[in-house]
TIFIVO-802120 format. One record per residue (C-alpha): residue in one letter; x, y, z; residue number from 1. Coordinates in steps of 0.02 Angstrom, whole numbers, plus 50000, padded with zeros to 5 digits. Example, Ala and Ser with C-alpha at 12.3 -4.5 7.8 and 13.67 -1.06 7.14 Angstrom:
<atoms>
<atom base="A" X="50615" Y="49775" Z="50390" vexdo="1"/>
<atom base="S" X="50684" Y="49947" Z="50357" vexdo="2"/>
</atoms>
This chain:
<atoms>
<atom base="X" X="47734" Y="51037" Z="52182" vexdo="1"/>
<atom base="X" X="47916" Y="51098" Z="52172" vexdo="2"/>
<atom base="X" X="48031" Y="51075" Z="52010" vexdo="3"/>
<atom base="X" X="48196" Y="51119" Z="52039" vexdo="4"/>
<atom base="X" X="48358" Y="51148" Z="51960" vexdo="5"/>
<atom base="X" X="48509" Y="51223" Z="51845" vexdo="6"/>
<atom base="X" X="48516" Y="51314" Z="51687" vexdo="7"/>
<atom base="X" X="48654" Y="51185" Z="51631" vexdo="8"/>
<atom base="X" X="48484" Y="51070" Z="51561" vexdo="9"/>
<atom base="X" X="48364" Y="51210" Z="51532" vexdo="10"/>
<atom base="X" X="48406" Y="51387" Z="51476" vexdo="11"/>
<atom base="X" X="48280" Y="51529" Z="51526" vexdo="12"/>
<atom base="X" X="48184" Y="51535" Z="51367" vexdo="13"/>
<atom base="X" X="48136" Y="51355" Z="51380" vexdo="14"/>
<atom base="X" X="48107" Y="51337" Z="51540" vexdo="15"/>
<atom base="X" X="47970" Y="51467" Z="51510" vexdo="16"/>
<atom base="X" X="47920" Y="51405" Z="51359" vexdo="17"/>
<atom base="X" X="47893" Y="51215" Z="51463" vexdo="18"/>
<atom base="X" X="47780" Y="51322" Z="51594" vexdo="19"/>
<atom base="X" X="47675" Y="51375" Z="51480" vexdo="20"/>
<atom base="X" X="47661" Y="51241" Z="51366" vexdo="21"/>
<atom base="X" X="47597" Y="51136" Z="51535" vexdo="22"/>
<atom base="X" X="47501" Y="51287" Z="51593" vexdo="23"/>
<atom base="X" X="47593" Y="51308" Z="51772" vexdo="24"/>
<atom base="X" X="47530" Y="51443" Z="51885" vexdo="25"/>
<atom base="X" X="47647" Y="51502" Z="52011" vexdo="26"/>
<atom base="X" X="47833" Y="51599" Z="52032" vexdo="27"/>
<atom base="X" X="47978" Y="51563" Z="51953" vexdo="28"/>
<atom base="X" X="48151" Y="51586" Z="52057" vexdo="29"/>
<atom base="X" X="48295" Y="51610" Z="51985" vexdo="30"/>
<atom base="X" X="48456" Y="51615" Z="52073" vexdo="31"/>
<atom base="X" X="48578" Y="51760" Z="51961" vexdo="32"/>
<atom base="X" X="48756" Y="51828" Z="51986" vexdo="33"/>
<atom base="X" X="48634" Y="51980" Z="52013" vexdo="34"/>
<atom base="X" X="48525" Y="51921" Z="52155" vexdo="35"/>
<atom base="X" X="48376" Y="51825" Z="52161" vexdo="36"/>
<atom base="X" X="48215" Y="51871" Z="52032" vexdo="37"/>
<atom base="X" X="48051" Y="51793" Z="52036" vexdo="38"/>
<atom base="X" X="47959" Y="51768" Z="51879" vexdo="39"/>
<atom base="X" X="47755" Y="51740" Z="51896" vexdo="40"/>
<atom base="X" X="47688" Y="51607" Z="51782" vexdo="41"/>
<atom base="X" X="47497" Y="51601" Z="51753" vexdo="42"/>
<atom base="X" X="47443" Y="51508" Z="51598" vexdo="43"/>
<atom base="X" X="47532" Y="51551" Z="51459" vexdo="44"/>
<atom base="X" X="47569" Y="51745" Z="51532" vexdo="45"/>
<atom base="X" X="47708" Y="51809" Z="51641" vexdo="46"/>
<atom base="X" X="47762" Y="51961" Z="51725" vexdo="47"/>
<atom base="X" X="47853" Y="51990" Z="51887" vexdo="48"/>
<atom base="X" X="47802" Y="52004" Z="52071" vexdo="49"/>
<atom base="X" X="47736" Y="52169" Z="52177" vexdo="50"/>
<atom base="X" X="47892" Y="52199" Z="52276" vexdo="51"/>
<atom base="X" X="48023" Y="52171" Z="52133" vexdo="52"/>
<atom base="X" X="48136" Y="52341" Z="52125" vexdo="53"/>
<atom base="X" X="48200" Y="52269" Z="51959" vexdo="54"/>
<atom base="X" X="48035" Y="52309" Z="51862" vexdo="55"/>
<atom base="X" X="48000" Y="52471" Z="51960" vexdo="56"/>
<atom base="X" X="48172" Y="52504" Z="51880" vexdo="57"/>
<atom base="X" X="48138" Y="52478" Z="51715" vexdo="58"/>
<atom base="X" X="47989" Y="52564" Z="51695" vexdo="59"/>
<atom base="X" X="48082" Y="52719" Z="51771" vexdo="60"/>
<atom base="X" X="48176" Y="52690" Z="51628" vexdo="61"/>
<atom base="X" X="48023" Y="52698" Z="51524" vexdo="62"/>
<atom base="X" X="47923" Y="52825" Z="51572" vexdo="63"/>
<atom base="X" X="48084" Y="52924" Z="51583" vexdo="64"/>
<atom base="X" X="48144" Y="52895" Z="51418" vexdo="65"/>
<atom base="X" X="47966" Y="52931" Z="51341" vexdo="66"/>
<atom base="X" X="47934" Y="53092" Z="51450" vexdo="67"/>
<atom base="X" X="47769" Y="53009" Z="51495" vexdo="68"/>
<atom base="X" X="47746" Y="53105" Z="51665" vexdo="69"/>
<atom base="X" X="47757" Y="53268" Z="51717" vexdo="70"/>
<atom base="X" X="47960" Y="53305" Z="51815" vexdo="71"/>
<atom base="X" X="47859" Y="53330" Z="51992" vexdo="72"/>
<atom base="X" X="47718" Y="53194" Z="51964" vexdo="73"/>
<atom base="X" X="47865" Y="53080" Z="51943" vexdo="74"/>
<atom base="X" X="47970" Y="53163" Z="52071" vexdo="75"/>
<atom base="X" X="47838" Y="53103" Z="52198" vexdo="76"/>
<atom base="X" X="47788" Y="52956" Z="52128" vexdo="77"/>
<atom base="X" X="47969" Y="52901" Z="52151" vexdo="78"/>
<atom base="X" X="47982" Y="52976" Z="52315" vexdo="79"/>
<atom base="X" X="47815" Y="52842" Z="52393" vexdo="80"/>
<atom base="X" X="47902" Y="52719" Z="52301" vexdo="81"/>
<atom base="X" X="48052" Y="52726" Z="52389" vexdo="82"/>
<atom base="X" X="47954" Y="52714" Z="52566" vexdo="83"/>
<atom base="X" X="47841" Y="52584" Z="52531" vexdo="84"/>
<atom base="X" X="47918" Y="52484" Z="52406" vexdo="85"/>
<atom base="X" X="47752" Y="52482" Z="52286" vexdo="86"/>
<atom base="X" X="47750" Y="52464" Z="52105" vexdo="87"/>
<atom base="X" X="47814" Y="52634" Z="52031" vexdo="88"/>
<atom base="X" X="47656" Y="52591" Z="51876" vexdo="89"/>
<atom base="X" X="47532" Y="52563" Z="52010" vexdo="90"/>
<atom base="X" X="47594" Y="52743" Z="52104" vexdo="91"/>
<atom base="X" X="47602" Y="52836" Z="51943" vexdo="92"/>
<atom base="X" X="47409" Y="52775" Z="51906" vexdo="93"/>
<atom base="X" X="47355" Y="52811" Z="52090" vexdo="94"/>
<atom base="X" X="47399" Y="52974" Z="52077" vexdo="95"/>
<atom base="X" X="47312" Y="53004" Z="51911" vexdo="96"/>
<atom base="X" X="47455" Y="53040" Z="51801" vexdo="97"/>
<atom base="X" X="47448" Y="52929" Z="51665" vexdo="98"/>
<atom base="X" X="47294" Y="52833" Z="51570" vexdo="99"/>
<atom base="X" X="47259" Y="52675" Z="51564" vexdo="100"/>
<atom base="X" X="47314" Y="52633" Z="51381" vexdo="101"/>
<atom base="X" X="47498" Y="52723" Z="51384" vexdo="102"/>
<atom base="X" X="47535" Y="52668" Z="51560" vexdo="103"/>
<atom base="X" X="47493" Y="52474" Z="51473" vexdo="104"/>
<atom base="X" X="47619" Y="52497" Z="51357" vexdo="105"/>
<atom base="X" X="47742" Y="52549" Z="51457" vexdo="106"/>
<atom base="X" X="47740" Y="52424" Z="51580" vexdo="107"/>
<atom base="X" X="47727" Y="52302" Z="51434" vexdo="108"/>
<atom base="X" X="47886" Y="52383" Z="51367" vexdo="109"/>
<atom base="X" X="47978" Y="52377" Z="51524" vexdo="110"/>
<atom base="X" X="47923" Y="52223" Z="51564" vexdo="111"/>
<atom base="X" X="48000" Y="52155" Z="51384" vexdo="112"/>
<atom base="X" X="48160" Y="52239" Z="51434" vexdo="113"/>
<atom base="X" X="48187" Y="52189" Z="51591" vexdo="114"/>
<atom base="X" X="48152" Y="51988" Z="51525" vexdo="115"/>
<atom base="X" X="48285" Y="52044" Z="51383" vexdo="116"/>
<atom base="X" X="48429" Y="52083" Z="51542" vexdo="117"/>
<atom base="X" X="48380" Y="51935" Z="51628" vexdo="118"/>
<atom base="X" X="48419" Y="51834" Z="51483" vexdo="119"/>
<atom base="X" X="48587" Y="51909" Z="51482" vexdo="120"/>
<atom base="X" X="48616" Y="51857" Z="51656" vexdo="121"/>
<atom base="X" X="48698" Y="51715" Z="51710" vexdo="122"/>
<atom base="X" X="48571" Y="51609" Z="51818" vexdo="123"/>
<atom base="X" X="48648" Y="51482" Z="51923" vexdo="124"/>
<atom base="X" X="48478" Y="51390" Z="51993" vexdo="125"/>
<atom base="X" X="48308" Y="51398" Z="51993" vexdo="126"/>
<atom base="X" X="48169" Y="51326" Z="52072" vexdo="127"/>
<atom base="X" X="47976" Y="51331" Z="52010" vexdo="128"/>
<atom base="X" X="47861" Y="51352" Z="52161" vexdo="129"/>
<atom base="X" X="47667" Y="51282" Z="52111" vexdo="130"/>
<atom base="X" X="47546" Y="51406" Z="52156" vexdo="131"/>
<atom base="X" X="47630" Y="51526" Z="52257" vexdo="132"/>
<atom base="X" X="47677" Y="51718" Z="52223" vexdo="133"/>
<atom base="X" X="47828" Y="51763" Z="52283" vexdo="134"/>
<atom base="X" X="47923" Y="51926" Z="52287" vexdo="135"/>
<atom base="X" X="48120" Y="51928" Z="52281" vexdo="136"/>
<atom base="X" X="48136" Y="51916" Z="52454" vexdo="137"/>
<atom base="X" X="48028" Y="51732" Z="52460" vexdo="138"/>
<atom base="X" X="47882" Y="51842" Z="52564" vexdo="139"/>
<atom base="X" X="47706" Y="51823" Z="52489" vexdo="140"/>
<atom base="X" X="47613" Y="51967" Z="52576" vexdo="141"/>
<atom base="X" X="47675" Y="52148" Z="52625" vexdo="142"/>
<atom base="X" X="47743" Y="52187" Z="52793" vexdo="143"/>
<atom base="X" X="47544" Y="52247" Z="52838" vexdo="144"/>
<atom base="X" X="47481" Y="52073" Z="52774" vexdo="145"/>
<atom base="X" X="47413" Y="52099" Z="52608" vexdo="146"/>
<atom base="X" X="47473" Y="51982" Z="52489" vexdo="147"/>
<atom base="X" X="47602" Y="52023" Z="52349" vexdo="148"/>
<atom base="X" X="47511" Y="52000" Z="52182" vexdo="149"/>
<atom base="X" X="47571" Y="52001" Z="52014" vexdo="150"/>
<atom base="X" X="47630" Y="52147" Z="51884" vexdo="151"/>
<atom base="X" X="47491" Y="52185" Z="51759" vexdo="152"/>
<atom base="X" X="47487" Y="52174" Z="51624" vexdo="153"/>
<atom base="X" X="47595" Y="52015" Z="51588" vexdo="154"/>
<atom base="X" X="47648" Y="51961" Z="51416" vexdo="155"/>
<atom base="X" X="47603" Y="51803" Z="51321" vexdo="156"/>
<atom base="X" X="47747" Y="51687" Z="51335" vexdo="157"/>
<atom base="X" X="47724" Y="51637" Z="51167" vexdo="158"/>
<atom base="X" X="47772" Y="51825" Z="51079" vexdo="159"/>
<atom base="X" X="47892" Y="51866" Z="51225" vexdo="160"/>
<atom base="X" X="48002" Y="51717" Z="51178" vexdo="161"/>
<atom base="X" X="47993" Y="51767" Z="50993" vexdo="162"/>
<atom base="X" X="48056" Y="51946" Z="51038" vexdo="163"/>
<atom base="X" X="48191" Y="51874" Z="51152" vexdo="164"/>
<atom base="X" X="48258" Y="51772" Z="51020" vexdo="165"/>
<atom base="X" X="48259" Y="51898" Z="50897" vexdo="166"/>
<atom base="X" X="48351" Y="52000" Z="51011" vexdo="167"/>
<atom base="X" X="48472" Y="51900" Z="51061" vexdo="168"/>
<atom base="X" X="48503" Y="51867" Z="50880" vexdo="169"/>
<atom base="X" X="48560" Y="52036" Z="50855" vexdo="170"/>
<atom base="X" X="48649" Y="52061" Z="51043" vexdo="171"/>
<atom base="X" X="48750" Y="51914" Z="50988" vexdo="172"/>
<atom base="X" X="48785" Y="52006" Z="50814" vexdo="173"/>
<atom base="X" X="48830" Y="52148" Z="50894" vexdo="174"/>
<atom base="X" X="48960" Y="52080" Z="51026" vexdo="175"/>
<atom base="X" X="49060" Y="52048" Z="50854" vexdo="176"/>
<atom base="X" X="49095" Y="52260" Z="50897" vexdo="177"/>
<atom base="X" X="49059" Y="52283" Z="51053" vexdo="178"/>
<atom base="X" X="49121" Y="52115" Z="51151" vexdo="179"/>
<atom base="X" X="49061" Y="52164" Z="51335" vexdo="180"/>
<atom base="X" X="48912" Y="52294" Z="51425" vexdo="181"/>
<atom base="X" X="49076" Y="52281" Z="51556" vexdo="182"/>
<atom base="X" X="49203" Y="52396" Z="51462" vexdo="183"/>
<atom base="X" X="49210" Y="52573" Z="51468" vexdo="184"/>
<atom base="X" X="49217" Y="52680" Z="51332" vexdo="185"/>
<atom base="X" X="49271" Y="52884" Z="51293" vexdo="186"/>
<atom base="X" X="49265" Y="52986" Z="51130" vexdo="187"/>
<atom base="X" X="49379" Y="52996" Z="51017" vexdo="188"/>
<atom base="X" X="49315" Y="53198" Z="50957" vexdo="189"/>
<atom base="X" X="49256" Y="53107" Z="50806" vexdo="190"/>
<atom base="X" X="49089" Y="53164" Z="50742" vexdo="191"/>
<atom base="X" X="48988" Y="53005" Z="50692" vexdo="192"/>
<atom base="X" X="48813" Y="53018" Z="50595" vexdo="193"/>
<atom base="X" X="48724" Y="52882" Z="50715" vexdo="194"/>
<atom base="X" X="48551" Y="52891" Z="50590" vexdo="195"/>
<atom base="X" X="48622" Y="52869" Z="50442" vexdo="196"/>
<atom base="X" X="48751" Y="52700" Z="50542" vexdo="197"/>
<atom base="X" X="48583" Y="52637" Z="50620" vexdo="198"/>
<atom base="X" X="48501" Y="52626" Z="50448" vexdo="199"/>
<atom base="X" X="48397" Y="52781" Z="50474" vexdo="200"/>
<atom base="X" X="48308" Y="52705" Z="50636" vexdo="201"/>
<atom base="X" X="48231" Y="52871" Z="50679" vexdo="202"/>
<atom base="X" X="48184" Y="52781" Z="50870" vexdo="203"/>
<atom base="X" X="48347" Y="52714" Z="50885" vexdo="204"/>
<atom base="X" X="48431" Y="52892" Z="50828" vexdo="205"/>
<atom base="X" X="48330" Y="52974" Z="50927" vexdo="206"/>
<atom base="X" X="48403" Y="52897" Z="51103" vexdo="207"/>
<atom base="X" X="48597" Y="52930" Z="51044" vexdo="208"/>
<atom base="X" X="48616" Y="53091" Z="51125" vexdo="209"/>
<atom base="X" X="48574" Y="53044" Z="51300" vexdo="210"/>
<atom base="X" X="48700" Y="52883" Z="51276" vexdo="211"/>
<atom base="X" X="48855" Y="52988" Z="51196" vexdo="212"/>
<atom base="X" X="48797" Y="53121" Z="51341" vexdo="213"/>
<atom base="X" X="48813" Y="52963" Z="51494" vexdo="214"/>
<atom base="X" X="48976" Y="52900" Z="51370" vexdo="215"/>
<atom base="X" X="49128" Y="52969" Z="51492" vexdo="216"/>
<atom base="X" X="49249" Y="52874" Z="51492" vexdo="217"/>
<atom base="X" X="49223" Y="52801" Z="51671" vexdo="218"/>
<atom base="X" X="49067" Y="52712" Z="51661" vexdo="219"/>
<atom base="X" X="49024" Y="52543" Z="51594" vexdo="220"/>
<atom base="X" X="48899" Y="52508" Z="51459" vexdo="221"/>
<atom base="X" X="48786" Y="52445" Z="51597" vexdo="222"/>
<atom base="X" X="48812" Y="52613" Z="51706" vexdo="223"/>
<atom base="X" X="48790" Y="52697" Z="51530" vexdo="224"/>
<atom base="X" X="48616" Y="52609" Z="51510" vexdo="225"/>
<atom base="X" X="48565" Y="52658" Z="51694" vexdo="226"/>
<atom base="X" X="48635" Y="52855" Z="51677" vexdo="227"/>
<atom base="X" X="48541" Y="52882" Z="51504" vexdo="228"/>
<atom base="X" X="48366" Y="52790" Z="51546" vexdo="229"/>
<atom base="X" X="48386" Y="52688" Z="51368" vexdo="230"/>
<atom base="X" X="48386" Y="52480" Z="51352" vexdo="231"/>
<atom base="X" X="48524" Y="52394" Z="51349" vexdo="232"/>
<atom base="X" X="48495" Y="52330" Z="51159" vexdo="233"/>
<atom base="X" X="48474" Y="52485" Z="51102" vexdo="234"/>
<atom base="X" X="48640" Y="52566" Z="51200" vexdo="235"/>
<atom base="X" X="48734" Y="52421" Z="51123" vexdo="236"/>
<atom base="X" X="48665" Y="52470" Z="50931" vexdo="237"/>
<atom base="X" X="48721" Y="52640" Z="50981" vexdo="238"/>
<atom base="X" X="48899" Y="52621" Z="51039" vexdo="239"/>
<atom base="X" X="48933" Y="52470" Z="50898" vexdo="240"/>
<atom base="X" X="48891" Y="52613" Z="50784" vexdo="241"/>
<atom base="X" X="48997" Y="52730" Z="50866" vexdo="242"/>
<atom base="X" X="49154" Y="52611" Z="50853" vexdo="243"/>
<atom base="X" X="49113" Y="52565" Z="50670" vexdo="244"/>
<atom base="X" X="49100" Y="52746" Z="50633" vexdo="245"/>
<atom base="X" X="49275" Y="52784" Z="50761" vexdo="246"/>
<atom base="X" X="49176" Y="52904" Z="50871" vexdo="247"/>
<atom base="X" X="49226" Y="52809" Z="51034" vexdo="248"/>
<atom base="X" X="49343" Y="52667" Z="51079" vexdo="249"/>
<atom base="X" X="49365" Y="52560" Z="51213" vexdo="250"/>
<atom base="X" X="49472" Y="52633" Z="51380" vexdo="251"/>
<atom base="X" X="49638" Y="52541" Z="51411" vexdo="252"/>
<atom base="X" X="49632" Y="52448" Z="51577" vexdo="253"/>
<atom base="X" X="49784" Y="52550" Z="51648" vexdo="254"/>
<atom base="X" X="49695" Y="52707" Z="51609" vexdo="255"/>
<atom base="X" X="49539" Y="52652" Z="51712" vexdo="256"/>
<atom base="X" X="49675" Y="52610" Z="51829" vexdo="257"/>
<atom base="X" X="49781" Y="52771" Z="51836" vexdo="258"/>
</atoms>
């Protein structure tokens, strides 16, 4: 069984939340002005497919941002990854660099955060096919035959919709500063006390140097997010606070031009 469609009926959280509710087990498809992603439903849970360089991505991110793994234990970890396309949480446990537990949370974490950008994408299509697993590319099984399988852990649909909306409540609260991830931005020279404008978030604190640091006035938001290893909702709580606080502004166009 095939259901098919746009996001113009359904958005992405309910269509999710409708999968679950009629406990669906298969992938997900979504058609995005970034490519296609697959999304694998079993249950109530969902994660994404073996094959997906999307999640490998964000957990990068993760176990970058957390200094979870030793600089050369990554370093190769990266480096199989890049031949054979395998999970980069699978290569980093194969090779006996992280425990069970923290490598959980981390792919939980990445997993959340890469749900979080796919929600900010605009998704054009998508079509739910019943009992299949399917990687990006629509293959179900590895160029040596073994079939793709799905990330694990996944997360219950149930709490990752509630985190989802409560971040999107706050993205959308935040584009009141910081309209677009698609402008650049450049200090102003200004120091700007991001604890104390972040409400003392220690976390969120914590992550401002590397963004200020990727913060050149060439780069995006999204290339900042990519350069400094943080999430995007936590880049756009930084540089909201920056503006509010006048330690960077927005690049003219013609200066991005010049």
């Amino acid at each position: 069984m095939s259901i098919k469609g746009t996001l113009e009926t359904f958005n992405l959280r309910e269509l999710l939340q409708m999968l679950a509710f009629n406990q669906k087990v298969g992938t997900l498809v979504l058609e995005t002005s970034r490519g296609t992603h697959t999304v694998h439903v079993d249950k109530g849970r969902v994660s994404f497919v073996e094959g997906h360089t999307g999640a490998s991505e964000a957990l990068i991110r993760v176990l970058r941002r957390r200094r979870m793994m030793p600089q050369d234990r990554l370093d190769r970890a990266l480096k199989i990854h890049g031949v054979s396309g395998q999970y980069i949480g699978y290569i980093a446990r194969d090779l006996g660099a992280l425990e069970d537990e923290p490598l959980r949370e981390a792919i939980e974490a990445s997993i959340g955060e890469r749900f979080l950008r796919l929600q900010l994408t605009s998704i054009t299509r998508f079509e739910f096919a019943d009992g299949q697993v399917l990687a990006p590319d629509g293959t179900e099984k590895w160029p040596d035959g073994e079939p793709r399988k799905p990330i694990e852990p996944g997360l219950v649909v149930e709490g990752l919709l509630l985190d989802l909306t409560r971040k999107m409540d706050q993205w959308v609260e935040l584009t009141h500063v910081v309209p677009t991830t698609l402008e650049v931005y450049e200090g102003t020279g200004l120091s700007v006390d991001v604890a104390e404008m972040l409400e003392e978030d220690e976390a969120d604190a914590a992550m401002a140097d590397p963004v200020v640091g990727a913060i050149d006035g060439y780069r995006t938001l999204e290339q900042v997010v990519d350069a400094s290893d943080v999430d995007d909702l936590t880049v756009l709580q930084i540089v909201a606070a920056l503006v509010q606080g006048g330690g960077v502004r927005p690049v003219a166009t013609l200066d991005l031009l010049a």
